[in-house]
LUMVO-21312 format. One record per residue (C-alpha): residue number from 0; residue in three letters; x, y, z. Coordinates in steps of 0.2 Angstrom, whole numbers, plus 2048, in hexadecimal, padded with zeros to 3 digits. Each point is the difference from the previous one (the first is absolute). Example, Ala and Ser with C-alpha at 12.3 -4.5 7.8 and 13.67 -1.06 7.14 Angstrom:
<r 0 ALA <83E 7EA 827>> <r 1 SER <806 811 7FD>> 
***
This chain:
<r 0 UNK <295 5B9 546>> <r 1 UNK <7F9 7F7 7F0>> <r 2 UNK <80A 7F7 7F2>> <r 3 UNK <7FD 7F9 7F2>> <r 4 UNK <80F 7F7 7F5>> <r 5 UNK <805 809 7F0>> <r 6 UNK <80E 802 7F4>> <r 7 UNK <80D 809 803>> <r 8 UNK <811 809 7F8>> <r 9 UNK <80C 805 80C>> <r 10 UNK <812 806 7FC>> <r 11 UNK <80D 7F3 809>> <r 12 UNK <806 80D 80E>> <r 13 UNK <7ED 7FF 808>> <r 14 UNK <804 7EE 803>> <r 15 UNK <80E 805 80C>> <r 16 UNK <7FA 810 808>> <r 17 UNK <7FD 801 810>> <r 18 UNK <7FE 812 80C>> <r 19 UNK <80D 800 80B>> <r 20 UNK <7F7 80C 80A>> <r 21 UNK <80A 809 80E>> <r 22 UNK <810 7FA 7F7>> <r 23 UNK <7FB 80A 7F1>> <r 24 UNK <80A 80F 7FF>> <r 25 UNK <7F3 80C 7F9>> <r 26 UNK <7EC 7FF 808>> <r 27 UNK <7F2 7FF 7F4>> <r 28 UNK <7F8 807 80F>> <r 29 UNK <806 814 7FD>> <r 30 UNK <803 80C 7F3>> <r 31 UNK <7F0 800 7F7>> <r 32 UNK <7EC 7FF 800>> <r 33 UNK <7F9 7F1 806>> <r 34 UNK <7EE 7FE 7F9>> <r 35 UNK <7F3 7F7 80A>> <r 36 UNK <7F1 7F6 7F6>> <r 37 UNK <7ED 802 803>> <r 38 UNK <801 7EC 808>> <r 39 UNK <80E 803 80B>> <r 40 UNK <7FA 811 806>> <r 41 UNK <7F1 7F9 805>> <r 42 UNK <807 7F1 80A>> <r 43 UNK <80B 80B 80A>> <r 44 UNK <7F0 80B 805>> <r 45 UNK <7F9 7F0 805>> <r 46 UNK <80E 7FB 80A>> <r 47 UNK <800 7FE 813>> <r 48 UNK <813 803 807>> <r 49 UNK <805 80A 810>> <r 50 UNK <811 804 7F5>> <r 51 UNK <7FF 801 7EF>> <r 52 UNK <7ED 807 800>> <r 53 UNK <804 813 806>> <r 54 UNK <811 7FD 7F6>> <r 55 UNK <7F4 7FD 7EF>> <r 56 UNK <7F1 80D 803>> <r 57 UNK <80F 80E 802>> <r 58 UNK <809 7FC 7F2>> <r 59 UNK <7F7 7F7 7F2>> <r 60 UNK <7F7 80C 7F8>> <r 61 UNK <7F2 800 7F1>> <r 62 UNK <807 807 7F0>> <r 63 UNK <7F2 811 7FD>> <r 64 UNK <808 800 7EC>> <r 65 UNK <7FA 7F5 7F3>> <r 66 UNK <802 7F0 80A>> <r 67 UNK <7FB 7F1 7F8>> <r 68 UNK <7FE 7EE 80A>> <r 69 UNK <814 7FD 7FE>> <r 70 UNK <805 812 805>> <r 71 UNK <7F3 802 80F>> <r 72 UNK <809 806 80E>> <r 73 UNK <815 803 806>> <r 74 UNK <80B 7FE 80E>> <r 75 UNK <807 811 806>> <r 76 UNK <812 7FA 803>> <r 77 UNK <80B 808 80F>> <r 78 UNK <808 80F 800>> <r 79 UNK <810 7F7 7F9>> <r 80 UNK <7F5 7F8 7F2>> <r 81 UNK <800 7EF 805>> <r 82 UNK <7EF 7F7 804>> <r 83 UNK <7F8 802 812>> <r 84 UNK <7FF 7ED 802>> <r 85 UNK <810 7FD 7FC>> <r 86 UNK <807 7F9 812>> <r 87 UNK <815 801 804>> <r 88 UNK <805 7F2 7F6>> <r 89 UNK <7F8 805 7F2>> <r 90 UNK <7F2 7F5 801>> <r 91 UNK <7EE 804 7FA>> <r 92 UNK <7F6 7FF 813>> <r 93 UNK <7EF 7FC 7F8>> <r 94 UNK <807 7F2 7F6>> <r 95 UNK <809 7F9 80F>> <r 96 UNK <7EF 802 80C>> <r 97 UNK <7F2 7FC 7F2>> <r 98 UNK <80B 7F8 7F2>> <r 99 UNK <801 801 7EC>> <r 100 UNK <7EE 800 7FD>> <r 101 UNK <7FE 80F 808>> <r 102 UNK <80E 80A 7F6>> <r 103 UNK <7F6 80E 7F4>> <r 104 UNK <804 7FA 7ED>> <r 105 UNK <80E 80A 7FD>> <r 106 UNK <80A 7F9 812>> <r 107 UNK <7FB 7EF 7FB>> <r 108 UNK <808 7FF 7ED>> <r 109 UNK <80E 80A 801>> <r 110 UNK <80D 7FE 7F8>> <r 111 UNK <7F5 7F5 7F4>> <r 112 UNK <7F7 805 7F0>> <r 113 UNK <7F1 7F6 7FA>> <r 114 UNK <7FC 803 7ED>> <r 115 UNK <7F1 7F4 7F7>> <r 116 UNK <805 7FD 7ED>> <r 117 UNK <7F4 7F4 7F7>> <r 118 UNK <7FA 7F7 813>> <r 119 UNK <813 7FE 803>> <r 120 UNK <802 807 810>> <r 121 UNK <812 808 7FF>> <r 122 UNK <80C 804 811>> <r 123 UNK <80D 80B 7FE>> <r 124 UNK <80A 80D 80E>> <r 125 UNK <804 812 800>> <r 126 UNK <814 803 801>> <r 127 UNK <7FD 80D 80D>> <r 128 UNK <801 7F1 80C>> <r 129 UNK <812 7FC 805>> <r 130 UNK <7FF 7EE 7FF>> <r 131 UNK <7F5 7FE 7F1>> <r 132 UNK <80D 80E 7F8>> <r 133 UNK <812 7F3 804>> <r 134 UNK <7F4 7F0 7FC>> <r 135 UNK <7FA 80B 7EE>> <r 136 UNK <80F 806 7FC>> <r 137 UNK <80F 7F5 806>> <r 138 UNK <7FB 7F1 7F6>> <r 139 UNK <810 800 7EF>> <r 140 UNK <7F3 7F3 7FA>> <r 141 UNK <7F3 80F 7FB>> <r 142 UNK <7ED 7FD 806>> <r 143 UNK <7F7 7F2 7FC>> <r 144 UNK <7ED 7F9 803>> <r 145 UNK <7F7 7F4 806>> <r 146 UNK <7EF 7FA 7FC>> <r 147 UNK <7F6 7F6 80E>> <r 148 UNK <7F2 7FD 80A>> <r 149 UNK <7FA 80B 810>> <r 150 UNK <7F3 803 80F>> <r 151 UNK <7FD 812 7FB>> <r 152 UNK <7F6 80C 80C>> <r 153 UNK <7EE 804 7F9>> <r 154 UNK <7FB 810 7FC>> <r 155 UNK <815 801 7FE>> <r 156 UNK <800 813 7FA>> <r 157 UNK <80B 802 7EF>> <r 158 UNK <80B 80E 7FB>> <r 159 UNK <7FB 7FC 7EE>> <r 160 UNK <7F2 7F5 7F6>> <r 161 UNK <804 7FD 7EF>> <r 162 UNK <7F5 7F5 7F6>> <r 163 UNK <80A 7FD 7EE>> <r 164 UNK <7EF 7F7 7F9>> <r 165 UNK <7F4 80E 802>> <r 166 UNK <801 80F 7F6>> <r 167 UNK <7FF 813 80C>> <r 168 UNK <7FC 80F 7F8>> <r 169 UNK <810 808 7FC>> <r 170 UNK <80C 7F3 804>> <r 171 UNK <805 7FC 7EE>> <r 172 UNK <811 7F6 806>> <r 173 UNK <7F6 7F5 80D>> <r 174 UNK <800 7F0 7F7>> <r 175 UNK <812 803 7FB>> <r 176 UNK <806 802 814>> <r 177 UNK <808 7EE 803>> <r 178 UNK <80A 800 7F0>> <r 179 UNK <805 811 804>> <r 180 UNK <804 7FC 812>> <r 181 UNK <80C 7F2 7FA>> <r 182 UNK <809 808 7F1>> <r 183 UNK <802 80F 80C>> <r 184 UNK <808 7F6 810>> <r 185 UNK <809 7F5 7F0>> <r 186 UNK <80B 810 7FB>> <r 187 UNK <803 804 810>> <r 188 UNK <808 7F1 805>> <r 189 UNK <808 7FC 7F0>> <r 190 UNK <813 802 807>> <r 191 UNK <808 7FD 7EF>> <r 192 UNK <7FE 814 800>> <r 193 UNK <805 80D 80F>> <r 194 UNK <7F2 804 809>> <r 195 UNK <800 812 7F5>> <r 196 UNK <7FF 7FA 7F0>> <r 197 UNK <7F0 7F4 806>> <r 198 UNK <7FA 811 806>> <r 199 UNK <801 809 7F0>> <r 200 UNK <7F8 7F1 7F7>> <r 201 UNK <7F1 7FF 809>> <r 202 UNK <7FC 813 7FD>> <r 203 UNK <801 7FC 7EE>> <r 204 UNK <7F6 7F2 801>> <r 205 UNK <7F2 80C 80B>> <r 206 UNK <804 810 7F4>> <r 207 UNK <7F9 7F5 7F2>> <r 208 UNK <7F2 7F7 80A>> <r 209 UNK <7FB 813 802>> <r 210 UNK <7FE 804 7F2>> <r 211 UNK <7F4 7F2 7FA>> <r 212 UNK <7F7 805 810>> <r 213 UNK <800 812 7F9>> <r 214 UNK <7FB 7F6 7F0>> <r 215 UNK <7F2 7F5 802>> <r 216 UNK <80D 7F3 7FD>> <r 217 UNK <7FF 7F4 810>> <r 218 UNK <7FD 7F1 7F6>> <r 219 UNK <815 802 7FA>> <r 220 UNK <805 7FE 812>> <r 221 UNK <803 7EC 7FF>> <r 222 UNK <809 803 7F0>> <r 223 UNK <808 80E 808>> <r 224 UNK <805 7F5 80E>> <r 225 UNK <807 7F0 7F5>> <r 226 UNK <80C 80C 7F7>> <r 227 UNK <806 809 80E>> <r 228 UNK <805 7EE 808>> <r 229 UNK <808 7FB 7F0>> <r 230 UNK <80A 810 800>> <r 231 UNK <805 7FE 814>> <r 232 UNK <805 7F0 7FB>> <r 233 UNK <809 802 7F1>> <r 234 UNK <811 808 80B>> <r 235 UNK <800 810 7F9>> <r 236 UNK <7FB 80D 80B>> <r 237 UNK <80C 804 808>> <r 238 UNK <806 808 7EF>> <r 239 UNK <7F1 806 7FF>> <r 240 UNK <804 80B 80E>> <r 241 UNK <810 804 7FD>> <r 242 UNK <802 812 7FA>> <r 243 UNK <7F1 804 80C>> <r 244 UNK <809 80E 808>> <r 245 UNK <804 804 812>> <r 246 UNK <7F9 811 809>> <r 247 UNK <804 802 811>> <r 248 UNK <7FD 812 800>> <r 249 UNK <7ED 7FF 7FD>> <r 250 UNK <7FF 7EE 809>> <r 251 UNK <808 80A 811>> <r 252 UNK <7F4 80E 7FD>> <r 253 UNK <7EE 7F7 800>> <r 254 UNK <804 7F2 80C>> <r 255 UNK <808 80A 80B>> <r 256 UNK <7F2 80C 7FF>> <r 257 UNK <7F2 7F2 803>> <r 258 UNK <80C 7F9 810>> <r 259 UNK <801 812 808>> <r 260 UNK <7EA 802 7FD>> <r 261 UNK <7FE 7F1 809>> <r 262 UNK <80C 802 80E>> <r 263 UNK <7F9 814 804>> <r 264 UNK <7EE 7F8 7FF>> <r 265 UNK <805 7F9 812>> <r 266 UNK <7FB 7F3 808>> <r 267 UNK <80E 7F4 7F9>> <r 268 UNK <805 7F1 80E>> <r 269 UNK <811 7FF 808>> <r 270 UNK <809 7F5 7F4>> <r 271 UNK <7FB 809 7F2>> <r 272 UNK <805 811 805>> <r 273 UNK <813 7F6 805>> <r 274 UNK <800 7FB 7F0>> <r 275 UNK <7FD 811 7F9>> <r 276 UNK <80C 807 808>> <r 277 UNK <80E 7F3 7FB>> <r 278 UNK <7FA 803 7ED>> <r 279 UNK <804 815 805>> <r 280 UNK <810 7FE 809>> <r 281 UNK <805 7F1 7F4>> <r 282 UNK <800 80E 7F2>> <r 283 UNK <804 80E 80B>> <r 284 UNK <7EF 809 7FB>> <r 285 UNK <7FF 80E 809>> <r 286 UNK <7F7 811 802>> <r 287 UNK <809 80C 7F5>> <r 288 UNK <80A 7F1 7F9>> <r 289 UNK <801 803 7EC>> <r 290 UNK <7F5 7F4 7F6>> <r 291 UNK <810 7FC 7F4>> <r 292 UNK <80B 7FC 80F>> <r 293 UNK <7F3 7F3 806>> <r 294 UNK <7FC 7FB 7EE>> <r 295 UNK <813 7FB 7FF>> <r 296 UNK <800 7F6 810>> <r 297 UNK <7EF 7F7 7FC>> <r 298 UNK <80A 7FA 7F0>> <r 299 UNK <80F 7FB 808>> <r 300 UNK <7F5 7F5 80E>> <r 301 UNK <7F6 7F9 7F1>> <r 302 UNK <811 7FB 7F9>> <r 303 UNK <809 7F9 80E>> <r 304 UNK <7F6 7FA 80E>> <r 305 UNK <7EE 7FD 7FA>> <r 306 UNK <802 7F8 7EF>> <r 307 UNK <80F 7F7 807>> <r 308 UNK <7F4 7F9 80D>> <r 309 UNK <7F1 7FC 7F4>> <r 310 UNK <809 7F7 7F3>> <r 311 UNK <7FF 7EF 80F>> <r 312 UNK <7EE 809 807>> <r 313 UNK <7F6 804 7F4>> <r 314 UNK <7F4 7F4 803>> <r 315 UNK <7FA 80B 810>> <r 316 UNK <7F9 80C 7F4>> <r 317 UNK <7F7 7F1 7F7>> <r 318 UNK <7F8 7F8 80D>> <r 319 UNK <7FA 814 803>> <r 320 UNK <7F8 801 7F0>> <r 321 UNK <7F9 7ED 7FF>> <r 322 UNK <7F9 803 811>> <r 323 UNK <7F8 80F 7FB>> <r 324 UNK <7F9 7FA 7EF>> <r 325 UNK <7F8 7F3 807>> <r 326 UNK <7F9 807 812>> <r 327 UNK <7F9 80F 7F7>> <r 328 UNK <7FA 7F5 7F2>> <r 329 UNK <808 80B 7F3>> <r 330 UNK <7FA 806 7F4>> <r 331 UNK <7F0 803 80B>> <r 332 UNK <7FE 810 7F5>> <r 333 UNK <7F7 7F5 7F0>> <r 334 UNK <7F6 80F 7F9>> <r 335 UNK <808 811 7FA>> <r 336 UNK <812 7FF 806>> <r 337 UNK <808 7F3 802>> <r 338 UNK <810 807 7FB>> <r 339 UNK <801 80E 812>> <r 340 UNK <800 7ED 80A>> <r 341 UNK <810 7FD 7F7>> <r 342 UNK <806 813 805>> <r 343 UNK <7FB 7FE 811>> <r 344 UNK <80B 7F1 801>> <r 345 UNK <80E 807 7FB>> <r 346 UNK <7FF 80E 80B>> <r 347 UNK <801 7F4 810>> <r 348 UNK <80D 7F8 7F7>> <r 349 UNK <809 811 7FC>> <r 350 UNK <7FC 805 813>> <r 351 UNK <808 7F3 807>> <r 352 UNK <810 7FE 7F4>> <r 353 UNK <804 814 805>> <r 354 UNK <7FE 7FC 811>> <r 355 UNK <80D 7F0 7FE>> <r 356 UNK <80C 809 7F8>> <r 357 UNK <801 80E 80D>> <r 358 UNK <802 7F3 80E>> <r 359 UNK <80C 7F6 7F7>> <r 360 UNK <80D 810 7FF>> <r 361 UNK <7FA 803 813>> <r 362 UNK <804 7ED 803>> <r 363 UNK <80D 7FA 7F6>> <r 364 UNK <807 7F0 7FD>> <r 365 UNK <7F6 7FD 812>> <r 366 UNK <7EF 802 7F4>> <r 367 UNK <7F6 7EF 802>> <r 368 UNK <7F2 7FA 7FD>> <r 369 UNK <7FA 802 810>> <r 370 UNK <7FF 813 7FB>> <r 371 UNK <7F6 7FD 7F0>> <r 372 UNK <7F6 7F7 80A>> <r 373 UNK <7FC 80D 80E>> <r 374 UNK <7FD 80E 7F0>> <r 375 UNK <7F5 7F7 7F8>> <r 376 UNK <7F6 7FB 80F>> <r 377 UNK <7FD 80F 809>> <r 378 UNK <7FD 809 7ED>> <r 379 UNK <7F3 7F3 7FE>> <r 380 UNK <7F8 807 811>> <r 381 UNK <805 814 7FA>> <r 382 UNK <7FA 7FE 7EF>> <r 383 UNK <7F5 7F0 7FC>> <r 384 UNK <7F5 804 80D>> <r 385 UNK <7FC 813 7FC>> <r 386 UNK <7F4 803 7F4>> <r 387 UNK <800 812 7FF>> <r 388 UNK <812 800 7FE>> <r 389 UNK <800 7F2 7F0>> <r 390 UNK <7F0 80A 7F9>> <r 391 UNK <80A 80F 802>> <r 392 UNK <80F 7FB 7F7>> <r 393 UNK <7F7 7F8 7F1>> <r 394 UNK <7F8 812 7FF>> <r 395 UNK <811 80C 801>> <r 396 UNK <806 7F0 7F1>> <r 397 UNK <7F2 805 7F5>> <r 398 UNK <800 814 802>> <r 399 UNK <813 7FF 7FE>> <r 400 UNK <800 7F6 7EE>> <r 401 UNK <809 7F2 809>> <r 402 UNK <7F5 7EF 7FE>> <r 403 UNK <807 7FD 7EF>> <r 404 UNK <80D 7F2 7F9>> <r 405 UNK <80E 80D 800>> <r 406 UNK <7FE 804 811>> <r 407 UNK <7FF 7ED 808>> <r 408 UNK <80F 7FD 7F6>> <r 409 UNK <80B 80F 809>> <r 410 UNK <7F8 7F8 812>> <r 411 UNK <805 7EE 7FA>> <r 412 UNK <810 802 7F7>> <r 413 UNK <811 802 80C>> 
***
C-alpha cells in the first residue's frame, strides 16, 4: 500500500479508537450490504486459495445495476445475514489468511469516514460502531479536534471533496462552508443554553440564510454569521425561547410515525429492534391502545425519567450532533436548500429523543447511559445507513407541510 504524508483533522476520540474486534458486542460483519470495489474484486478473481477461492466465486457477486468502480460487486451474506467469511470468533477469515490489504474498501475503513476539505484530509467515524459510539459520546468535555501530520493511503477514496477556493455551478454557499461549519458546531456546543434552545437558534440562523439563498443574497452570509455569534453571546436566548411553546401531541404523532416506517421496513439489527420494544412497552403502546392514553404516559416519562436523566447527560446528544455535523460535513447541501439539512437533523435528533424517553419509562431510575448508548448506536446502523429510508422521510416532511420552523420547533421543544 502507498502513502504519502498530508494534513489531517481528526476529532480527539480517533486518537483512542481501537476495534476490539470479537469483544465488540455488535459485528460490522452482518445486517446489511457489503459493497465490493472494482480493485478488490479483481484481486480475489486473481487469487489462488484451496479455502477462500470456492468461498469468494460463490458469494461475491458482480453488481448487473448501475455499478460504478466503488460499488462493483457484493457479498451475499448467510442465511442469518452475517458475512460468509465471518469464522466463529467473529473474525474476518480473508483478513486473518491474506491480511488488511486484501480487505475490499468498504471492510478496510469501517467505521472510518474520510472527507477532503481544502487538501485537509479529515477522519472521522460513524456512531453505528459501538466503541466509536461510547468514545463519541461519553466524553462530558464535548468533542474536540486535532490538526496533524499523517501517512495517508493514496488513491484514499473520500466521502466528500469540497474545494472552498473554486467556485461549482450551483454551489453558491461553497466559499462560505468553513465559517458555516464552525458557527454551526459553535451553537451546538455553546452550554450556556440547554441543548433545545441551541437547537431552535440555529434553525433561525438557517431560516434566514435561506432566504438570501432564495434571494441572491449569499454575499450577507459572513454578516449574518457575526450577528448571530454576537446574539449567542450576548446571554439572552434562553428568553428568547421561552414562550416557545410545548406540543407533545403532534411531536408523538410524526416521530412516532417515522419510528414505526423504519421498524416495519425490516431488516432492523438485534439491538435496535430491543430497543424498540423498550420504547413500546416503556409507554405501554400497544395495538388497540388509545393514542391519548399513551400521549399521557409519553409526557409523564418525559417528566420524570428522561429529563430528570438529561439534565447531567445531555452532552450525549451533543457529541451526536457535533459528530454528525462534522463527519457528514454539514451543510454539504450549498446550493438550493440548505435549510431541509437543518430538518433532517433534527429529525435524527427527534428519533432518537422519542425513542429515550420511552426507554427511560421502561428502565427507570436503572436508565444509564449505557442505554443511550446502545440506541443511538444501533439507530446509527437502522437509520444512518439507509438511504431509501432518509430519502423517504425527507419526502413524507415535504408532502406533509412539515419542513418548516414551526414544525422543528414542536420536534425540539419538551
Amino acid at each position: 500500500m502507498s502513502t504519502t504524508t498530508k494534513k489531517t483533522l481528526v476529532p480527539e476520540y480517533m486518537l483512542e479508537f481501537q476495534c476490539i474486534g470479537s469483544e465488540c458486542e455488535d459485528t460490522c460483519c452482518a445486517g446489511w450490504k457489503v459493497t465490493v470495489d472494482q480493485d478488490t474484486y479483481k484481486k480475489y478473481k486473481r487469487l489462488k486459495d484451496e479455502e477462500l477461492s470456492p468461498i469468494i466465486d460463490e458469494n461475491i457477486k458482480r453488481v448487473r445495476s448501475k455499478a460504478s468502480p466503488s460499488n462493483y460487486a457484493r457479498i451475499k451474506m448467510d442465511t442469518e445475514g452475517s458475512c460468509v467469511f465471518l469464522n466463529e470468533q467473529k473474525l474476518c477469515s480473508i483478513q486473518l489468511k491474506k491480511g488488511e490489504d486484501y480487505l475490499c474498501h468498504t471492510c478496510k475503513t469501517y467505521p472510518r469516514i474520510w472527507n477532503n476539505v481544502n487538501d485537509v484530509v479529515e477522519r472521522a467515524a460513524t456512531i453505528s460502531c459501538p466503541e466509536i459510539a461510547r468514545l463519541a459520546l461519553l466524553n462530558p468535555e464535548g468533542i474536540g479536534f486535532q490538526e496533524q501530520i499523517e501517512s495517508v493511503e493514496i488513491g484514499l477514496q473520500f466521502s466528500n471533496h469540497i474545494n472552498t477556493s473554486k467556485q461549482v455551478k450551483g454551489k453558491k454557499l461553497q466559499k462560505y462552508f468553513w465559517e458555516l461549519r464552525i458557527f454551526t458546531i459553535q451553537v451546538l456546543q455553546y452550554r450556556q443554553y440547554k441543548l433545545e434552545d441551541r437547537l431552535l437558534f440555529l434553525g433561525l440562523f438557517y431560516q434566514k440564510v435561506q432566504e438570501y439563498m432564495n434571494n441572491s443574497e449569499e454575499d450577507q452570509v459572513l454578516q449574518l454569521i457575526g450577528s448571530y455569534t454576537n446574539m449567542l453571546q450576548s446571554g439572552t436566548i434562553d428568553k428568547m425561547f421561552a414562550d416557545v411553546p410545548v406540543n407533545h401531541t403532534i411531536q408523538m404523532k410524526i416521530i412516532k410515525k417515522l419510528t414505526d416506517r423504519r421498524f416495519f421496513q425490516g431488516g432492523v439489527n438485534q439491538r435496535y429492534t430491543e430497543c424498540y420494544t423498550e420504547c413500546l412497552m416503556g409507554l405501554e403502546h400497544f395495538e388497540g391502545m388509545k393514542e391519548e392514553d399513551t400521549l399521557t404516559r409519553y409526557i409523564d416519562a418525559n417528566e420524570n425519567y428522561y429529563q430528570p436523566f438529561m439534565k447531567n447527560h445531555e452532552y450525549i446528544l451533543e457529541n451526536y450532533l457535533v459528530n454528525h455535523v462534522f463527519s457528514k460535513v454539514f451543510p454539504v447541501t450549498l446550493d438550493k436548500n440548505i435549510f431541509e439539512e437543518y430538518v433532517m437533523l433534527i429529525i435524527r435528533y427527534a428519533l432518537i429523543k422519542l425513542q429515550l424517553i420511552g426507554m427511560s419509562k421502561y428502565h427507570k431510575t436503572a436508565f444509564s447511559t449505557d442505554h443511550v448508548v446502545k440506541l443511538i448506536q444501533s439507530f446509527g446502523r437502522a437509520v444512518e445507513h439507509n438511504q431509501a429510508y432518509l430519502t423517504n422521510t425527507k419526502s413524507l416532511m415535504e408532502e406533509n407541510g412539515f419542513t418548516t420552523m414551526g414544525y422543528m420547533s414542536i420536534l425540539i421543544k419538551n
